[in-house]
VEXDREN-2710 file (C-alpha; in Angstrom, 1 decimal):
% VEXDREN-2710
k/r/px/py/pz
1/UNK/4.3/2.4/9.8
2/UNK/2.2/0.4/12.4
3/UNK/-1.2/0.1/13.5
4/UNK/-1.5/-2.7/16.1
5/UNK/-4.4/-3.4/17.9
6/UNK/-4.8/-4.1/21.5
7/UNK/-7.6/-5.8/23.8
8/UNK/-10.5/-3.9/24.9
9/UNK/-10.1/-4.8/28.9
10/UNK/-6.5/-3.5/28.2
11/UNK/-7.7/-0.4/26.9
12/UNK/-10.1/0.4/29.4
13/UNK/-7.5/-0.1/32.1
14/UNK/-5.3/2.1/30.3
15/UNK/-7.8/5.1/29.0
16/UNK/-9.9/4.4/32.1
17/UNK/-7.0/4.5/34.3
18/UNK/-8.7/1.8/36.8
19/UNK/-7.5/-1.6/37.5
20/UNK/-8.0/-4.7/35.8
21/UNK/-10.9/-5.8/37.8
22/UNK/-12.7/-2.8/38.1
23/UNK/-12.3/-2.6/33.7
24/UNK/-13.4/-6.4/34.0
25/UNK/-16.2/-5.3/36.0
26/UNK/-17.4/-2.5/33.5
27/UNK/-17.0/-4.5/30.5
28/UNK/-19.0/-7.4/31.8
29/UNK/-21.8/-5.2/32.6
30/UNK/-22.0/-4.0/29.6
31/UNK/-20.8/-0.4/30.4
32/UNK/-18.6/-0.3/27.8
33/UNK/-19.7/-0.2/24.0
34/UNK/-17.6/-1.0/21.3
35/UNK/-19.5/0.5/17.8
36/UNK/-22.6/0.8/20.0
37/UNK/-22.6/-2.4/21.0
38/UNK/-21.0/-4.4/24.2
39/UNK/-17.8/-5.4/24.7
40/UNK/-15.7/-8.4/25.0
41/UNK/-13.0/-8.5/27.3
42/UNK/-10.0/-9.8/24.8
43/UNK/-11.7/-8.3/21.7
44/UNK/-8.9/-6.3/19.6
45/UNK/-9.4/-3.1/18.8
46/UNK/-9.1/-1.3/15.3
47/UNK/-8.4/2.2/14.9
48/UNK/-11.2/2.6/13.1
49/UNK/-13.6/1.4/16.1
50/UNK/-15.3/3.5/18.8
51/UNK/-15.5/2.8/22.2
52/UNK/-17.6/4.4/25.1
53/UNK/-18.1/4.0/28.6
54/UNK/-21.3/5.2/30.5
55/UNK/-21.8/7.1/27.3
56/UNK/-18.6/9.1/27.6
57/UNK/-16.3/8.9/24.4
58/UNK/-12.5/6.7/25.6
59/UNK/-11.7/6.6/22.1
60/UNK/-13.5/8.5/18.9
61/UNK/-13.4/6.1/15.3
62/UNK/-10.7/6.8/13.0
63/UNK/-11.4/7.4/9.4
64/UNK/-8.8/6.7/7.0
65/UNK/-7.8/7.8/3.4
66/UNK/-7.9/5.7/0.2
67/UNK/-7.0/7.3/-2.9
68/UNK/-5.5/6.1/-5.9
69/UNK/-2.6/8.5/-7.8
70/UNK/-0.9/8.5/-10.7
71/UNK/2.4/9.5/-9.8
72/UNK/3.8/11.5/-12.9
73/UNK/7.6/11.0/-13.9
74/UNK/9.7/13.1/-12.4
75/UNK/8.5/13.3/-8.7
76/UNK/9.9/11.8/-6.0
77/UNK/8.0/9.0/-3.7
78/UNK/9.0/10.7/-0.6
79/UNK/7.4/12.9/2.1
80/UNK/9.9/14.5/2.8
81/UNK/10.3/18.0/2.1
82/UNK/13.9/18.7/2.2
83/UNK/14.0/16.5/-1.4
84/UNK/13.1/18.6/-4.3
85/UNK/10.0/17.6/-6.3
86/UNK/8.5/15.5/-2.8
87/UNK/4.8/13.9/-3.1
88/UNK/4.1/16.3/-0.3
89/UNK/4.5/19.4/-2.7
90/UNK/3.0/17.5/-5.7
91/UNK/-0.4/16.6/-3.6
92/UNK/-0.7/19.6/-1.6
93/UNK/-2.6/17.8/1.2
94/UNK/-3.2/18.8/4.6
95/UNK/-3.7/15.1/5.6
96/UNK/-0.7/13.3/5.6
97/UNK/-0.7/10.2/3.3
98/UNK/1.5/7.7/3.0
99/UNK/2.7/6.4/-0.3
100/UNK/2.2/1.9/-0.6
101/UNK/4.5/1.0/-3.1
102/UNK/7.6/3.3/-4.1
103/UNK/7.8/4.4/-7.6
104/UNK/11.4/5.9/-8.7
105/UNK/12.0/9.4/-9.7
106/UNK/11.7/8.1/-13.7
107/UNK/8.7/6.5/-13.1
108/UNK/5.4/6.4/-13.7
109/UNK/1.9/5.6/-12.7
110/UNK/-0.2/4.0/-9.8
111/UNK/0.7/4.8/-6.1
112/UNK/-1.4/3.9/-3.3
113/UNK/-2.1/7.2/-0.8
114/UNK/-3.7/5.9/2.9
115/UNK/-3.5/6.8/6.6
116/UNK/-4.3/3.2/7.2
117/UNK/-1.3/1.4/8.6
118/UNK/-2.7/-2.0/8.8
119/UNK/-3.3/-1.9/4.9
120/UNK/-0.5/-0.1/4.5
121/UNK/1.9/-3.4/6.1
122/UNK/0.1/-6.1/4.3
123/UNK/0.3/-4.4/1.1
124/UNK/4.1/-3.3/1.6
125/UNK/5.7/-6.5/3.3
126/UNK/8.1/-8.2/1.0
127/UNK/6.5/-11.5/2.7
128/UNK/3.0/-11.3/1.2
129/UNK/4.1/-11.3/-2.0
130/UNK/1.7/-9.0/-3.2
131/UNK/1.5/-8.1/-7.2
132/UNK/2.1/-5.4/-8.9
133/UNK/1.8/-4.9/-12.8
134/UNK/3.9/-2.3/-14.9
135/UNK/3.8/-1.8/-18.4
136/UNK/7.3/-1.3/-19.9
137/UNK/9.0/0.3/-23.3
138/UNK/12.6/-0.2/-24.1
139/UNK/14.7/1.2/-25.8
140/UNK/14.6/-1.6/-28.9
141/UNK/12.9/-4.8/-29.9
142/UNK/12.5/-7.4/-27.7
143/UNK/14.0/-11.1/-28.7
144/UNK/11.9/-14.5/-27.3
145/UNK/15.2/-14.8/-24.8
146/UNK/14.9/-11.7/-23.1
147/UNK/11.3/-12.2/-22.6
148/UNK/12.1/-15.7/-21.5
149/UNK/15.2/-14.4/-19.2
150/UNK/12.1/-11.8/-17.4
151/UNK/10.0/-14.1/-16.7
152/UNK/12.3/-17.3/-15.5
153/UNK/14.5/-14.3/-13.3
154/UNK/17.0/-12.5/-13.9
155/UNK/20.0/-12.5/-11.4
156/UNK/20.7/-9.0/-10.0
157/UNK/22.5/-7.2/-7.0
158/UNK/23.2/-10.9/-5.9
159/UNK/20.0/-12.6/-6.3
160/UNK/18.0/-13.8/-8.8
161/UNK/14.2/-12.3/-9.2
162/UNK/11.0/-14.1/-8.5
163/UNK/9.4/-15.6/-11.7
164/UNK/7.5/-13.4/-13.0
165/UNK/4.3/-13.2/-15.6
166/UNK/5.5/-11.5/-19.0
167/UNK/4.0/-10.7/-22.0
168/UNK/5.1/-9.1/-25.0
169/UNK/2.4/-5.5/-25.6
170/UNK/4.6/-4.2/-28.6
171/UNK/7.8/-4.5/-30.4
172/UNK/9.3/-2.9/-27.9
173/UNK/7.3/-3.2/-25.1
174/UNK/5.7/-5.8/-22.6
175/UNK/3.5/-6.3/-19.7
176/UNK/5.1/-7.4/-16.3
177/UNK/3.3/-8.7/-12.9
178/UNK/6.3/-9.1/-10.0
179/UNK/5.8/-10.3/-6.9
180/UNK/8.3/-8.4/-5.4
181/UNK/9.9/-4.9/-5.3
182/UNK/13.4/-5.0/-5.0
183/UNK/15.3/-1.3/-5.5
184/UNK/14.6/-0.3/-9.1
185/UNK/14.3/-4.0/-10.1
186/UNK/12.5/-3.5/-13.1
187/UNK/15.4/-1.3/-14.7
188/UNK/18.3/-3.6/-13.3
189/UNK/16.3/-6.7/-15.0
190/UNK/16.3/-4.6/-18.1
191/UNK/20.2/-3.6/-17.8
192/UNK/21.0/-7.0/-17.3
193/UNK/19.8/-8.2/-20.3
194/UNK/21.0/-5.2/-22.5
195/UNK/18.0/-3.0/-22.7
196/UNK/17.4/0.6/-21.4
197/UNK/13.8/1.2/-20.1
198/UNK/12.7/4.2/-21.9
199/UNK/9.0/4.4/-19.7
200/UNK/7.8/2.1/-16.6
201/UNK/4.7/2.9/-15.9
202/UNK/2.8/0.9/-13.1
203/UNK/-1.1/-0.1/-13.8
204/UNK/-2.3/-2.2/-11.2
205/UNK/-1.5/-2.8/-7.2
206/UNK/-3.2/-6.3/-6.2
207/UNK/-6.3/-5.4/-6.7
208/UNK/-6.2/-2.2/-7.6
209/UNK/-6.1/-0.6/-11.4
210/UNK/-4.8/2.7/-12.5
211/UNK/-8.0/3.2/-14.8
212/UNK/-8.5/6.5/-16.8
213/UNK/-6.0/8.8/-14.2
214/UNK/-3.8/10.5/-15.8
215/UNK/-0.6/12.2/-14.1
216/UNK/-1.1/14.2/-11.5
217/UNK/-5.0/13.0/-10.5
218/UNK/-6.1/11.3/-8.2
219/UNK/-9.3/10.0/-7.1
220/UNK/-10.9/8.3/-3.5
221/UNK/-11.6/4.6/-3.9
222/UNK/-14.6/3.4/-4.1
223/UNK/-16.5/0.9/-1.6
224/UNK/-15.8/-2.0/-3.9
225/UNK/-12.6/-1.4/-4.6
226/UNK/-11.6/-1.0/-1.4
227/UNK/-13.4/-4.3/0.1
228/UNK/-11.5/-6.5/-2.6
229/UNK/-8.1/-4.7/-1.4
230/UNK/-8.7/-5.4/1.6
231/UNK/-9.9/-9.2/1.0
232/UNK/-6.9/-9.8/-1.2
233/UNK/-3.7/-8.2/0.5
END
């Protein structure tokens, strides 16, 4: 999912269908407006920005979609509809939204929902090394060693996992923040070390906290949250 932005003289050529001087031309003189104001030849365009010429609308502002969901246990993190139990039939949304951060069928909690492909890169590249906290129960106590193993990595499908930051929550259950999301790491970390994760519930995506939501709500993000997101991913 991409969003890439282009330059505004590149645009203009291409939505004004005129050449590159004549676009120069308009754009110098102020013709065009970008948010209401003028123009700069190379400056990149968001989706999320408008841009007129002679008053005439080339390009109408986006608005995109923010919400925070707590995906119950049970559905899938998928949109499409030929899986059973889909996000798409759990939501019931006419705008399509695009899950940030898969969740397994068996698990739990926060999920990400935008239309916003820039955020929806930064957040989901493997490179950016983004966190994500979960709150996990086993399926008996936890030693000192396995906690130690968690946190130090744990060596699975043929590589070991990023260090992590573990605490211990319960007898049989801790807090984990990865910095990675390798498939269904959190369980084959588990497994590895002899334990069977029993709930996996995900609290918190960078900046982002599930809250009070309980499964199945969801809720817009609000102006705050959404400006330290942005700021951190």
């Amino acid at each position: 999912m991409k969003n890439l932005s282009s330059s505004l003289q590149h645009f203009v050529v291409q939505k004004g269908r005129m050449s590159n001087k004549e676009a120069v031309q308009c754009i110098l003189l102020g013709r065009v407006l970008v948010n209401g104001k003028k123009g700069q030849l190379s400056q990149p365009l968001l989706p999320e920005d408008e841009v007129t010429l002679d008053g005439h609308v080339l390009k109408p502002s986006q608005t995109f979609t923010y919400l925070a969901y707590y995906k119950p246990r049970g559905v899938e993190s998928t949109l499409n509809l030929l899986i059973q139990n889909n996000l798409a039939q759990a939501l019931s949304f006419n705008l399509r939204l695009f899950p940030v951060g898969r969740l397994d069928k068996e698990s739990e909690g926060l999920m990400l929902l935008t239309n916003d492909g820039q955020l929806y890169d930064r957040i989901a590249s493997a490179e950016h090394h983004q966190e994500k906290e979960y709150i996990i129960t086993v399926d008996k106590p936890l030693t000192p060693e396995a906690l130690e193993h968690l946190a130090e990595g744990v060596v699975i499908m043929g590589q070991k996992t990023r260090p992590a930051q573990v605490s211990q929550t319960g007898e049989n259950q801790f807090r984990i923040i990865l910095t990675q999301g390798l498939n269904r790491q959190i369980r084959r970390m588990c497994h590895k070390l002899g334990y069977a994760v029993e709930q996996l519930v995900r609290v918190r995506i960078v900046t982002l906290s599930l809250g009070q939501l309980q499964p199945g709500e969801w809720r817009a993000l609000h102006e705050e949250e959404l400006k330290q997101l942005k700021q951190s991913s």
